[in-house]
N, C-alpha and C positions, 0 to 999 in steps of 0.2 A: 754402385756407389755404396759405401758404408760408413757408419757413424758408431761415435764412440758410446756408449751408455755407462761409461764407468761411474759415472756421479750417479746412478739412478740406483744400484745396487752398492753393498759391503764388497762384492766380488766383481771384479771389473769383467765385462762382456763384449762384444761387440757383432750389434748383426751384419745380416750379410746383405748381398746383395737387394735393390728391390722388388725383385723378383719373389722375394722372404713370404710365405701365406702369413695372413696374418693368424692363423690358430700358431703356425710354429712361433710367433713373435709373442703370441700367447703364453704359448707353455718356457719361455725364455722368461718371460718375464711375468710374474705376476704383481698386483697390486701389494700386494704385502709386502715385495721386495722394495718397495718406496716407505714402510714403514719406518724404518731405523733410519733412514736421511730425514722426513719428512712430517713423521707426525710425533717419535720423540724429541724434541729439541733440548739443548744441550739443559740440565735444570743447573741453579746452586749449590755447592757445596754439599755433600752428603753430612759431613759433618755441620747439624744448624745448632746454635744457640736460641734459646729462647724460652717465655713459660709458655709451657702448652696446660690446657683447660682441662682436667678431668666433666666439668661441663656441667656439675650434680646440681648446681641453680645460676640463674641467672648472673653476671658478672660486667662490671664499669671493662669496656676496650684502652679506655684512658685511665691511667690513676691505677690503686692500688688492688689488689686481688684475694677476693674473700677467703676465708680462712676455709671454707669447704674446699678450696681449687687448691688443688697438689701442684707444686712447684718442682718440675725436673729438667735436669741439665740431658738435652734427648741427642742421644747419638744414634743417627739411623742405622748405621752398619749394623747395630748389635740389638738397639730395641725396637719393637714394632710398637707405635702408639695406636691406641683402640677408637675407632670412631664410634661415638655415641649416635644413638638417634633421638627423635622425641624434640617436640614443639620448641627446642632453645633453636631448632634451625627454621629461617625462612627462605622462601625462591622466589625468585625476581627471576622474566625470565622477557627481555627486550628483542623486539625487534628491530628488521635491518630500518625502518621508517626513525627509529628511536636511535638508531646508532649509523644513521644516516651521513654524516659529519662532523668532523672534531668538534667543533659547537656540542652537537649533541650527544656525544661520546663521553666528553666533560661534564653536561647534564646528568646523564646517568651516575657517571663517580659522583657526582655529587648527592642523587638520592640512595645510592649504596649506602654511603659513609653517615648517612643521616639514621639510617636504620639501625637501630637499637638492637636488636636480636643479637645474639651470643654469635652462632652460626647463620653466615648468609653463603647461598648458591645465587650464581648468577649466573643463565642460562644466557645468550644472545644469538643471534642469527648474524649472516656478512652484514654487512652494508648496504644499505637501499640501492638496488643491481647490480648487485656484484655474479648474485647466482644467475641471475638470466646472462650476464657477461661470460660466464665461466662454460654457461651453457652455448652460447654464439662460438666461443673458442672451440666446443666439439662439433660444431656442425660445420663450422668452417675447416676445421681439418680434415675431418672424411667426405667433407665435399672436395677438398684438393685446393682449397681458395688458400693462398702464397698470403693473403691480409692475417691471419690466424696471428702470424707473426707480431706484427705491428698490433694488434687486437690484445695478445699478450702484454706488451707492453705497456697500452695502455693501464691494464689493469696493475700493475707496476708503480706505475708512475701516480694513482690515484692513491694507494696507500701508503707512499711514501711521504707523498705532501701532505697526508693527515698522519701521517706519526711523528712529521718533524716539528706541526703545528700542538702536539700532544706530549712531546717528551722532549730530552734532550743529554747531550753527553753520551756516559755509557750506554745508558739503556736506549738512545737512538742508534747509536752502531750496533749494539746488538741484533734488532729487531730488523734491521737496514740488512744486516749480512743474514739473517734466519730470512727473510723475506727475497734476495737475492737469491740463495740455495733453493728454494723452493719452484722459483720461476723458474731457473735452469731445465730442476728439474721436469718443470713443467712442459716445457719446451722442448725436452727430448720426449718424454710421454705423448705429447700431441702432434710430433713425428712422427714418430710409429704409429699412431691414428691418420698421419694423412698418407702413409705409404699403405697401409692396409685399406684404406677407405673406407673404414667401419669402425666403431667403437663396440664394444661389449659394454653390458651392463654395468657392472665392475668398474671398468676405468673408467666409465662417466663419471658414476658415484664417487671415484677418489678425484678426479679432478673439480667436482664443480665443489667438493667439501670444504676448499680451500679458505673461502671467504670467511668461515666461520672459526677458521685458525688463525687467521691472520688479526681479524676483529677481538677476540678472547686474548691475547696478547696485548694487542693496543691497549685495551681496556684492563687489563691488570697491569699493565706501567704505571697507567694514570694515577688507580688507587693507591698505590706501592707509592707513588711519589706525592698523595694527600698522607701519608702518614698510618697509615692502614695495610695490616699481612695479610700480602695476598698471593694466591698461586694461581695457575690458568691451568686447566685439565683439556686434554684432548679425548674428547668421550669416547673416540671408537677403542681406545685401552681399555674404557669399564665398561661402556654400552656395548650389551651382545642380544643380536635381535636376527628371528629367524623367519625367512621370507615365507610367508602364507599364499602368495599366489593374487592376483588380481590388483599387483601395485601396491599390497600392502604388506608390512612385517609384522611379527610378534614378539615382543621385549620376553625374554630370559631372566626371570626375576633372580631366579638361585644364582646364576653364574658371573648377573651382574651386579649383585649385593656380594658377591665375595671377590671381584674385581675391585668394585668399589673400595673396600674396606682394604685391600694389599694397596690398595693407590693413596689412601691415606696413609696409609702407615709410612709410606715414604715420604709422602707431603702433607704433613700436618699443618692444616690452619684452618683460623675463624672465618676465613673469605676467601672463597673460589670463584673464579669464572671459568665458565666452561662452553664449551660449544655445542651449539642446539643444532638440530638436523641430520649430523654426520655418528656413526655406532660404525660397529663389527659384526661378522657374521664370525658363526662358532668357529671357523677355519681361520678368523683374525682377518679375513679379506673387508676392506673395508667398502664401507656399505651410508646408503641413506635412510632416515624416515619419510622418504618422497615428500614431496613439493608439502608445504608449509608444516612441517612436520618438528617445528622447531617449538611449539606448545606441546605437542607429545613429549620431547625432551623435556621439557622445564616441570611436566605432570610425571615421569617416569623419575627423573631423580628426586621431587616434590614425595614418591611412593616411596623410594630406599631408604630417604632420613628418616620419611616419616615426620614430613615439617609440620610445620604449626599453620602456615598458609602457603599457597602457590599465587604470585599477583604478577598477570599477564599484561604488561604496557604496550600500551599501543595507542593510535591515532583519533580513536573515538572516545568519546566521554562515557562510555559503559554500551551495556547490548539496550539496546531499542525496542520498542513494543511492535514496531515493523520499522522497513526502511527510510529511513529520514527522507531521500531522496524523492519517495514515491506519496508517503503520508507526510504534509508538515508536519501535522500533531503529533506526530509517537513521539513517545513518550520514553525517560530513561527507566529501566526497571532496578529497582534497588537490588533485588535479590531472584534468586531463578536457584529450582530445585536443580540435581545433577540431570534426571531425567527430562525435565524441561530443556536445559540447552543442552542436551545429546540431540530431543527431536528437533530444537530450531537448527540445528549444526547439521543436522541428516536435510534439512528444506533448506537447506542455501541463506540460512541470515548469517552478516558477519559476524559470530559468535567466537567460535572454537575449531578448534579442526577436531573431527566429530569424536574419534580416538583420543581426545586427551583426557576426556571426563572418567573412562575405567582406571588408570591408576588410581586416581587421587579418591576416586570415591571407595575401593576399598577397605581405606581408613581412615574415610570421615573429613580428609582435605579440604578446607574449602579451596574454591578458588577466586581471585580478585579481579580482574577487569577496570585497569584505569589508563588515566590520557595522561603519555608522560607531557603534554602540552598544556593541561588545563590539570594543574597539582591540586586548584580546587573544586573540583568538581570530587563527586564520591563515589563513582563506579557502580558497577554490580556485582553483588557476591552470588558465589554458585555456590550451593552447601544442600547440605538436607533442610529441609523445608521445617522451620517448626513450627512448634504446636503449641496452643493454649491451654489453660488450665481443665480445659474437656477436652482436651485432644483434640480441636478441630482444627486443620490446619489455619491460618492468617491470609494465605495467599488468593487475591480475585480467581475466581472460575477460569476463564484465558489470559492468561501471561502474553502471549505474541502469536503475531503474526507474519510467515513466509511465505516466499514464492518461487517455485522453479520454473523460469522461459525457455521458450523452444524443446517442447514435450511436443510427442506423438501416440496418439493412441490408438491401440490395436485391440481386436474385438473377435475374438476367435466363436463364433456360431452355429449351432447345428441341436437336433433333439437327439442328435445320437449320442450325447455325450453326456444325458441324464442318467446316472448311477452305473458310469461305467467306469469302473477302478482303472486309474494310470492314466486318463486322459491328460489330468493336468502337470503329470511329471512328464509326459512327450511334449507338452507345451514349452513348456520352461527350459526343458533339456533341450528341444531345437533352437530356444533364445540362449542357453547359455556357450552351445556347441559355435556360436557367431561372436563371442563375446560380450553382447549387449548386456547393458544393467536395466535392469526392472526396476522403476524408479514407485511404481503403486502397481498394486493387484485388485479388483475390484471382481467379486461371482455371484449372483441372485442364487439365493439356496434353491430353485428349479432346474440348476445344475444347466438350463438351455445354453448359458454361454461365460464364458472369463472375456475381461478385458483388462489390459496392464497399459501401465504408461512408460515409453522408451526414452531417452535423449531422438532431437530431430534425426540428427545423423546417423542414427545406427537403425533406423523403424524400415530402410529400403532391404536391408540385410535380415533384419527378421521376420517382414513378411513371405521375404520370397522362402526363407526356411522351414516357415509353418506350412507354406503352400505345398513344398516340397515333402517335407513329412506326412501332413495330409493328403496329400494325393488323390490316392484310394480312396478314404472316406469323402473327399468334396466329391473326386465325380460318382460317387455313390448314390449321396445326396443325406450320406448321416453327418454331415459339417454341411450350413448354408452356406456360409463365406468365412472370409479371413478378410474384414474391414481392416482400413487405415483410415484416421482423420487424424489432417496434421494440424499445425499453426495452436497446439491447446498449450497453458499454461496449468500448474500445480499452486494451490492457494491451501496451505493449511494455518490450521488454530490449534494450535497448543497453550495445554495447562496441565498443568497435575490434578487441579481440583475439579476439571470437567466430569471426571468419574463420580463423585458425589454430589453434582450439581445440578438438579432437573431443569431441563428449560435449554441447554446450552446449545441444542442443535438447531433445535427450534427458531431461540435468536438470529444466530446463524446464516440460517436458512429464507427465514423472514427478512435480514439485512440485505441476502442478495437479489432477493424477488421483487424486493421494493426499488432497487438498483437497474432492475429490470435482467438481471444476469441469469444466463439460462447455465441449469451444472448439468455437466456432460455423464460425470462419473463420480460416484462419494467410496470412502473408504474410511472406518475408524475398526481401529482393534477394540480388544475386548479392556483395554489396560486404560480404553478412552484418554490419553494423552494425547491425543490430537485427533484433529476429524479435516479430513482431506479431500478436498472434491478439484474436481478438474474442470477447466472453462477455455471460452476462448482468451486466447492470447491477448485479442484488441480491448477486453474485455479486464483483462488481468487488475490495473491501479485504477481503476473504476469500482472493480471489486472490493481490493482491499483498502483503499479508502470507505466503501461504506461499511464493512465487519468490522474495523477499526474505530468507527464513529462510534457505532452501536453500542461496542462491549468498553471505551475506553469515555465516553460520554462528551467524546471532542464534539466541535462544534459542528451542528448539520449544516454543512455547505454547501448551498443552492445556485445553482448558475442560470443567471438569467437576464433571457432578451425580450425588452420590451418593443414590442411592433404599434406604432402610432402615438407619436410624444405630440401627439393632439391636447385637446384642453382635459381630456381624463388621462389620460397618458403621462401630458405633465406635469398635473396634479400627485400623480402615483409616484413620478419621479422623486419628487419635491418628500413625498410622505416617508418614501424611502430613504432620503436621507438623514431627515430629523431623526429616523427611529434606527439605524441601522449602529450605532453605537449601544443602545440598551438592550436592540436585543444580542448584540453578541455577549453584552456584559452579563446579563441577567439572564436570558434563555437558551444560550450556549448555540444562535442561532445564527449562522451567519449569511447572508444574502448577498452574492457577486451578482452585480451588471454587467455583465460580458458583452450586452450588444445592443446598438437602440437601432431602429430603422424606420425612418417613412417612405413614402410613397415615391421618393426623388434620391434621397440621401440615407446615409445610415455609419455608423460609427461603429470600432469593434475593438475590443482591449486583449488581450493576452492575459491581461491579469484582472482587470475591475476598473469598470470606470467609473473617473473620481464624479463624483452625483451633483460635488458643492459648484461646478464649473462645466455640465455636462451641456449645456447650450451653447457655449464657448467652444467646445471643443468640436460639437458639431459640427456649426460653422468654420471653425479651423481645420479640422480633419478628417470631415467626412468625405465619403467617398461614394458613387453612385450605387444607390441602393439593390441587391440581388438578393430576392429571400433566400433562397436555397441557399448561398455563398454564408448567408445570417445566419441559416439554420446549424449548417457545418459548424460554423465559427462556434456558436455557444454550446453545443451539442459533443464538438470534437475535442472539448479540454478534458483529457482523461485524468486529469487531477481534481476532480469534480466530477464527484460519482452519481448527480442527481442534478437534473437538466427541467428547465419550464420554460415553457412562453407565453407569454402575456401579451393577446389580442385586445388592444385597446381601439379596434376601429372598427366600424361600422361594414368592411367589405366584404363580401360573399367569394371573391377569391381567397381573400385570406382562411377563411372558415374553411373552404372546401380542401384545405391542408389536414387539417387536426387529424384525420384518419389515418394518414401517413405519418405524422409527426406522434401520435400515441403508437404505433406500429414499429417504431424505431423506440423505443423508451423513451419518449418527451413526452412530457406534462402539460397539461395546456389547462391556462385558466383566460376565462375571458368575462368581459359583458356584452361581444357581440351578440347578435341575437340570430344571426343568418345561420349559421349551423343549428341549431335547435328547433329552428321554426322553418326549416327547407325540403324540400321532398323527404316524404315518408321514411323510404327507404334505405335513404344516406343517413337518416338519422337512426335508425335502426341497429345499420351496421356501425356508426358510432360507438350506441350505448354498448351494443355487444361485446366488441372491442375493448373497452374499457372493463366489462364484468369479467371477460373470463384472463385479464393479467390486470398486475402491479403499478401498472400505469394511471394514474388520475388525471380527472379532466373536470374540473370546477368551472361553472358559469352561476354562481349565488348572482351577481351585479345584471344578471338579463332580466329579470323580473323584480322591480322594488328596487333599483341601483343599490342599496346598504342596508335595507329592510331583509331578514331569515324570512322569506317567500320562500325558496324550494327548499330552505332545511325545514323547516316547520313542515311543509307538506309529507317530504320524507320519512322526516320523523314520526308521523301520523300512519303511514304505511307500513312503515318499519313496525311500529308496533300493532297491528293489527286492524286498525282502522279504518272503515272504511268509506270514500269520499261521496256525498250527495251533492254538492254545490260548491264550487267556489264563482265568487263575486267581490268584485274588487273596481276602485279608479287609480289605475293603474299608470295615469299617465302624470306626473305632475306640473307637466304644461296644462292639459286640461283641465287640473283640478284647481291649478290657479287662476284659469281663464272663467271657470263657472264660480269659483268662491268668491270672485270680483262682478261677475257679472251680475250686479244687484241696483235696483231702483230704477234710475232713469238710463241708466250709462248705456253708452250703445257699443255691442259687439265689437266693431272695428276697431273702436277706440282701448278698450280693452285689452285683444289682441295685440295693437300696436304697444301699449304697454306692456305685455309682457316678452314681445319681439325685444323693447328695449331693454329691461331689464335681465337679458338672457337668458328663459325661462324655454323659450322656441330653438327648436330648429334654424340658421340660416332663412331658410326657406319655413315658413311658419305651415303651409299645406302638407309639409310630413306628418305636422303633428295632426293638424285638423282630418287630415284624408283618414285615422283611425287606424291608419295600416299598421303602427307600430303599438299599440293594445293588442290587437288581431294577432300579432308574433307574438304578445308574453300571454296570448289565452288558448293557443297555441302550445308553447312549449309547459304551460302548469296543465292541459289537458293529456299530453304525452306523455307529463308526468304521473297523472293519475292514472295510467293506463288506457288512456283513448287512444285506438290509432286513426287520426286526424287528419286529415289537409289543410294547410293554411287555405286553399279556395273554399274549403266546407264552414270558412267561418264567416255568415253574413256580415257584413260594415256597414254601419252609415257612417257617410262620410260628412262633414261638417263644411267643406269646400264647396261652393254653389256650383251647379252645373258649368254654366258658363265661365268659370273662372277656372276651371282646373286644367284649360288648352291656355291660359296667360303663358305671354311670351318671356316676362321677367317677375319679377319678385314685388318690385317697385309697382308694375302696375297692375298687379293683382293686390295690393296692400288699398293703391288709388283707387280701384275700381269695386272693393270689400265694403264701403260704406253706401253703397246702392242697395246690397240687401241686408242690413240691420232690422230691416219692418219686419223681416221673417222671423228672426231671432226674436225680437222684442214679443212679438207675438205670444211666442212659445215660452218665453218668462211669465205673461201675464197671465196666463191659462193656469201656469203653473202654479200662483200665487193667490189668482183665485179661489185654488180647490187646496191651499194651504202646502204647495210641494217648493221643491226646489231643485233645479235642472241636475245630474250630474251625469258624465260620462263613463260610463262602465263599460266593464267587459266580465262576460259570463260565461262560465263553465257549468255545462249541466252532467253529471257524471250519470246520471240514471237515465235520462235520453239519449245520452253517446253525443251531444252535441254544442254547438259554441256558439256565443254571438257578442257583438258589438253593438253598441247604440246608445242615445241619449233616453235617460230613463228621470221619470219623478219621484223622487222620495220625500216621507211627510217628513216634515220639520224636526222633529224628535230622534229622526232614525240616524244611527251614527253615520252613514255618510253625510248626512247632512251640518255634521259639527266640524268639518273640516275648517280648517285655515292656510293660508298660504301655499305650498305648492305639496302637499302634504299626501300621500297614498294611504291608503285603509285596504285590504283585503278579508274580506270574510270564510271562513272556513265551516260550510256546513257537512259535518258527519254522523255516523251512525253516532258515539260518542255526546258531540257536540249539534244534536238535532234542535232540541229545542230555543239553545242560545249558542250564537255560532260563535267558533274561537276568532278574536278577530286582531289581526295584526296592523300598525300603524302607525307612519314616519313618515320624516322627510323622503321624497323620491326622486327629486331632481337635483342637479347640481354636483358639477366636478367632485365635491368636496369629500360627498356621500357617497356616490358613485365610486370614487378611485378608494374610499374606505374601504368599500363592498370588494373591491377586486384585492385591498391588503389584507385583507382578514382571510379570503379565499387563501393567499400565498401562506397564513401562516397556518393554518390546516394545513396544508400540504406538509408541512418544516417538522406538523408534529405526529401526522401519520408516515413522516421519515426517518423518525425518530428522535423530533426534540423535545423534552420535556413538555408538558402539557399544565 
């Protein structure tokens, strides 16, 4: 079978059979031979009328023309007019997003025509998928798929109905019939691609170029018929760019500034569009700037005029401080040196394609970055960075933050490779020999080992090649291994001003620790423009939400599940939501409720629950309580880089979590007291736990409910002091049950009063039994450095013998005014000899030992001034020997209690970095 291809060349051809190799369909046909059908179209009149600009200042498009601008009647045959360069031109350079739709085709003409400058280039790309269209049309032909056909015409049929919606009359039969001859042509091109079964590079690049011809056309109709001269260039005439190898080209500055300048001389005017993505190779074969390669364009001819700006439109309101997606907070940056967004453009932020920033900076270009969507918003300008009246530059220390996913790291190891020349060029050259790109290099100056990071996909190909080159040295034993650890993600920070910034690693570093993020690999050049360390992957927007906090001063975002909406639980509730609007106004502190859980039920949000309705929605929504399922829930929002939980109950299972829950990076605050005051051992490897990582674990509310009991202590050690005595009544049921027990009144009755008035336990023998003093003299003795037992602390118990086998509550309360004679007793002794009962609990730090018990003090002595349900603790030290430091408040009651556990939370907010 044979087909005609007279339309595709000046010389009519016709191949042969199918049988044809596709090289000999090759050398019949080259891509160039499509150039005189295809990418010259038929232009105007050689002979134009018109004034053209000598350009020497600034001039009105409408209205009359300054007397500096020479007025010539220009005959091209015979004069060549001179293109000027210099700041009277600007480039505007659209994408297919922005030229998406005759709607937004129109929109553009519309901000062309708005622009003031003398000379405008206007750069565009196809149409929002036309090039992935164009690309399906190639893969479909050398796959042999018969739809290629029909696929074609769609794309036909898509430009048609946006050029009949954009023009009309002549200039739509024009464009109708240039649009018709191209497809033909198309169609016999991507025959010869499905009879061969393969494309070459080449004819991909002239078939997918198309889009950007057809769009550059459209788009100077439009203008041409708002009243505006204008011409449409097909770059691969001026653009000559020569392929460097690895997907990429190099622009021909000489060859395409003198293309340029013969392209004007034949089409002189104040407004071009032109086509972004598609050039020439020196042979005129037409060629691409690969995939988004259409801001190269708009920065390459931005370099030939030598414009006054280059402004890049597109879909975002400017480049981000990281990605919106992953941080709410980023933030939009006004401005970014050149070298800043080359580094964020090399770490994957949507910026730039990473090549665009060396034209334009050559000579000082900026470039602009705005949303042709939101006309009000103001972008980001790329430019050189200025400076102050001392030269120091304006810009914060880190500008932004990026991330590369699905990285692999490779860790090449051995001591044989300490000071041995070439080691690390056989490294590289066995990764380049595979193709792989080395996305980071990291080596400890002890020369023991390199490690680099790969793309996931290509890390099975280059270990096996390092293994293979290595060989001889692994089973040697002068290489240990050739590690792989996959699943890592790339987090850098860039700035320009981190070079002259002390402190910025530091921050950094401290941001991810506290994060609990562990870094695998760091890497910063000597130019410190950015400092890059490698993590895990699950790890990644955990990270970068917290470096992002840190250096940008967003708000510290705490995610958190409270366990026990009990009466301190939902007192804490309650506190948190009064206050949860000031402090985000005022301390930049933001605290999400991700989860509440009891003991039955438990509730869990994706986002925050609402606090003003969180009882309601309990009961509406909860769902059978699973701690672990809780712990997930508020632990697993990797949008919240910093995780707590908040033990508001009283249970020894729940405690015997915190180990695990700080061992995962969870914070834990609580005022249960079962963890601190429980076997030795467990609490041992707690504290441990906790000293040697980032992880905190607050219990201020177990001793004193809202009284500084273990920061005071602390603070006492922390500064060198050291503990003789702590004594204290630490309970303030007890301390309200003896401040009351005065005169006649009999024990029972007192008790029952302050059963009623909530001061007790339920069960009033928890308090009485001493056991819960015993756990806070306990954990203030572990605090001092005693290692203790909760059995090593005698009690008296306040519970009569016989009463403490009662069956119920009730008839241990009935059966408690049978021994008042004892009690009375022991007030009257006491009164006697001028004392006054109180219950204490004692830390003796110089005998190693602890006790509990009903003790007299004289009248005068500060426990004895107590009132109401009120704690006093005494601190005697080396310091404070002679008069003990003494601490003293309210210690009972919801109110003080669930304060004790909010002031704990915001410690935490500010050793995470929120203001303080």
């Amino acid at each position: 079978m044979a087909f005609s291809a007279a339309s595709i060349s000046n010389t009519s051809r016709t191949f042969s059979s199918p049988s044809t190799t596709f090289s000999q369909l090759n050398n019949k046909i080259s891509p160039s031979h499509f150039s005189s059908s295809l990418s010259l179209s038929p232009r105007s009149s050689p002979f134009r009328r018109g004034f053209v600009s000598q350009w020497g200042r600034r001039e009105s498009l409408r209205g009359h023309v300054s007397t500096s601008v020479k007025a010539v009647l220009v005959d091209e045959s015979k004069e060549k007019v001179k293109l000027l360069k210099g700041e009277m031109w600007s480039v505007h350079k659209f994408g297919g997003t922005c030229v998406g739709s005759s709607e937004r085709i129109k929109n553009v003409a519309d901000i062309i025509l708005k622009d003031s400058s003398e000379g405008k280039l206007v750069v565009v790309s196809a149409m929002s998928k036309v090039t992935d269209m164009m690309y399906d049309l190639i893969n479909k032909a050398q796959s042999r798929d018969d739809s290629y056909l029909s696929a074609v015409d769609a794309v036909f049929e898509k430009h048609r109905l946006t050029a009949m919606d954009l023009i009309d009359g002549d200039d739509l039969a024009s464009f109708v019939s240039r649009l018709h001859h191209d497809i033909n042509n198309l169609k016999a091109m991507l025959r010869a691609i499905y009879i061969a079964g393969h494309a070459t590079e080449s004819f991909s690049d002239f078939v997918v170029g198309h889009g950007e011809l057809w769009t550059a056309q459209m788009l100077s109709y439009v203008v041409r018929k708002n009243g505006l001269d204008c011409e449409w260039m097909d770059t691969r005439e001026v653009l000559i760019v020569n392929p460097s190898g690895s997907n990429q080209v190099d622009p021909d500055f000489v060859e395409s500034e003198k293309r340029l300048e013969e392209w004007f001389s034949r089409h002189p005017s104040k407004t071009i569009v032109a086509t972004g993505f598609i050039a020439s190779t020196p042979q005129n074969i037409p060629t691409t700037l690969k995939r988004d390669g259409s801001d190269f364009s708009a920065a390459i001819m931005g370099a030939m005029v030598r414009a006054r700006q280059v402004t890049i439109w597109t879909d975002v309101d400017g480049v981000y401080s990281a990605d919106p997606r992953k941080v709410s907070e980023a933030v939009i940056l006004r401005t970014l040196s050149y070298q800043e967004a080359w580094e964020m453009s090399y770490f994957g932020a949507n910026v730039l394609h990473p090549r665009t920033i060396l034209p334009v900076m050559r000579y000082d270009i900026p470039i602009m970055i705005r949303n042709i969507f939101n006309l009000s918003a103001p972008g980001t300008m790329i430019c050189r960075p200025a400076e102050n009246e001392d030269g120091q530059k304006l810009e914060s220390p880190v500008k932004g933050f990026a991330t590369i996913d699905n990285v692999a790291l490779v860790n090449v190891e051995g001591t044989g490779m300490a000071g041995v020349p070439g080691t690390a060029s056989a490294i590289f050259g066995a990764v380049k020999d595979v193709g792989a790109n080395v996305i980071m290099i990291s080596q400890a100056s002890s020369e023991h080992s390199v490690c680099f990071a790969v793309p996931e996909k290509e890390v099975t190909a280059v270990a096996e090649a390092l293994k293979s080159r290595f060989d001889e040295a692994l089973n040697a034993g002068r290489l240990s291994q050739v590690a792989v650890i996959q699943n890592c993600s790339i987090l850098a920070a860039v700035g320009q001003k981190m070079a002259s910034t002390p402190g910025v690693s530091a921050t950094l570093f401290n941001a991810l620790a506290k994060a609990n993020i562990n870094v695998r690999a760091i890497a910063q050049g000597c130019s410190e423009y950015n400092i890059t360390v490698v993590i895990k992957r699950e790890d990644c927007i955990r990270a970068l939400r917290a470096v992002h906090s840190r250096f940008y001063l967003s708000k510290t975002t705490i995610a958190m599940g409270i366990i026990g909406p009990g009466l301190i639980g939902a007192t804490l509730l309650d506190q948190l939501r009064d206050q949860a609007a000031f402090l985000k106004e005022d301390f930049n502190i933001d605290l999400r409720v991700m989860g509440i859980t009891g003991s039955r039920t438990m509730l869990l949000s994706d986002v925050e629950i609402d606090l003003s309705k969180w009882r309601e929605l309990v009961k509406d929504k909860g769902e059978v309580a699973d701690l672990e399922k809780f712990t997930q829930h508020v632990h697993g929002n990797n949008f919240i880089p910093n995780t707590v939980l908040v033990d508001c109950t009283a249970d020894s299972s729940v405690a015997s979590c915190y180990h695990d829950w700080l061992r995962r990076g969870i914070h834990v605050i609580t005022p249960n007291k079962k963890a601190n005051s429980g076997p030795l051992d467990q609490y041992s490897k707690l504290r441990a736990l906790q000293r040697q990582s980032y992880t905190h674990y607050f219990y201020e509310a177990t001793v004193g409910a809202g009284l500084p009991i273990i920061s005071t202590l602390r603070g006492l050690l922390e500064t060198g002091d050291k503990i003789l005595r702590i004594e204290g009544i630490f309970s303030g049921t007890l301390s309200y049950i003896f401040n009351n027990f005065i005169g006649t009144r009999a024990f029972s009755d007192v008790v029952a009063e302050a059963k009623q008035a909530g001061y007790t336990e339920p069960d009033p023998r928890d308090d009485l039994s001493g056991t819960d003093v015993a756990r806070k003299v306990i954990i203030l003795a572990r605090e001092s450095g005693l290692k203790l037992e909760l059995s090593d602390i005698p009690v008296q118990s306040l519970v009569p013998q016989p009463l403490r086998a009662s069956a119920s509550v009730e008839e241990y309360m009935q059966r408690l005014p049978q021994f008042d004679s004892e009690m009375a007793r022991e007030r009257q002794e006491a009164e006697d000899a001028g004392d006054v009962l109180r219950y204490v609990g004692v830390v003796d730090a110089v005998s190693e030992e602890g006790h509990v018990e009903l003790r007299r003090y004289k009248k005068d002595h500060p426990f004895a001034q107590l009132s109401g349900s009120d704690n006093i603790i005494a601190f005697t030290t080396k310091r404070y020997r002679e008069q003990p430091l003494i601490v003293r408040g309210p210690g009972a009651g919801a109110q003080v209690t669930a304060g004790g556990i909010f002031s704990d939370i915001l410690r935490l907010a500010s050793y995470l970095g929120a203001p303080s």
